[in-house]
Residue, then its C-alpha position, 0 to 999 in steps of 0.5 A: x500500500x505504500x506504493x500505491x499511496x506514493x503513486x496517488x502522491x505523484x498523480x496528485x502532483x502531476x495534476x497540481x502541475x497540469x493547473x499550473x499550465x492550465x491543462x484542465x483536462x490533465x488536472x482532472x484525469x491525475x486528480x481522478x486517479x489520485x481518488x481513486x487510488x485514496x478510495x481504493x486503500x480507504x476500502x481496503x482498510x477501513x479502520x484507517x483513519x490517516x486514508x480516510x482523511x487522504x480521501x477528503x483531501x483528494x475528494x476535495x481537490x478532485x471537487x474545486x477543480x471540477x468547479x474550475x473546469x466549468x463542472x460546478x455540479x460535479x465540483x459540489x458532489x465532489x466537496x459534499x462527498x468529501x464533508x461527509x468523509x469529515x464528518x464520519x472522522x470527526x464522529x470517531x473523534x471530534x477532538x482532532x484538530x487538522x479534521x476540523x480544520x479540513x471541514x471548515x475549509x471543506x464547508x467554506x469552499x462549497x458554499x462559495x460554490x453554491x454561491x457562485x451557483x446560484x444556490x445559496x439555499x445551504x450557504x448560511x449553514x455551511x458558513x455557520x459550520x466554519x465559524x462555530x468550528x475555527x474559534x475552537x480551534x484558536x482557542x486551542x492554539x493562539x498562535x496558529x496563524x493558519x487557523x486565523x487565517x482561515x477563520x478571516x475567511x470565514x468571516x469574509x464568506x460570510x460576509x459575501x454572503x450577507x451582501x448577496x442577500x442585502x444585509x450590507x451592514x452585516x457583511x462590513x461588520x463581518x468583514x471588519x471583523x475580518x481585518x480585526x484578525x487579520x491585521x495584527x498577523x502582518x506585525x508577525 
């Protein structure tokens, strides 16, 4: 299984390098095949938790490149499997921090999907998802700048949200939010 995870690994690449030429039919096809791979060893050992999670990562960027290449339904199935691959994890154990991390991004990048879509109908719940989970995480660990991070862009998620649907004062509030956050990491 390690060659196996080390192919999926060089598939993975060569997509992320076909993405840097604009190749997006290569893309898919290496990111494909990476899925598949992940898929494969997380059937083969289902109590492994570490392929499961290779299984949301890869799902994941088979589902945003999807969306990049024209196919946002295909892309949105794509990082609804992956959150439900998350979710399942964070069943087995609601403390581990990277699978709570990867379901606030997970949740941000599919409602910014719906959003571009047009379906802003789960938006707001999964926005919502992301800001209840990557305060936890902060609190847990202050100087994690990339949970900050990512927490500044849940609070912008949310705020473009609030400005789709007219609620502008909301939205600067969420955004000045945002800077709250954000601009003190620039002194770092």
């Amino acid at each position: 299984t390690d060659y196996e995870s080390d192919l999926g690994d060089a598939h993975n690449e060569l997509g992320r390098l076909a993405l840097l030429q604009g190749e997006f039919a290569m893309a898919l096809g290496e990111y494909h095949a990476d899925d598949s791979i992940e898929t494969q060893l997380a059937a083969r050992d289902p109590r492994n938790n570490d392929q499961r999670e290779n299984v949301l990562r890869s799902r994941a960027i088979l589902g945003r490149t999807l969306a990049l290449a024209g196919n946002s339904a295909s892309g949105m199935q794509a990082l609804q499997q992956a959150l439900a691959v998350g979710d399942t994890l964070l069943k087995l154990d609601p403390t581990q921090t990277d699978w709570q991390n990867d379901v606030a991004l997970r949740s941000m990048e599919l409602a910014r999907l719906q959003r571009f879509d047009g379906n802003v109908s789960g938006v707001g719940t999964l926005i919502s998802s992301a800001i209840t989970r990557l305060p936890r995480l902060i609190h847990k660990d202050p100087s994690n700048a990339g949970w900050q991070r990512n927490y500044a862009a849940a609070l912008t998620e949310q705020a473009a949200q609030s400005r789709a649907e007219g609620h502008l004062p909301a939205a600067r509030a969420q955004i000045q939010s945002a800077l709250v956050i954000l601009e003190p990491m620039l002194d770092k």
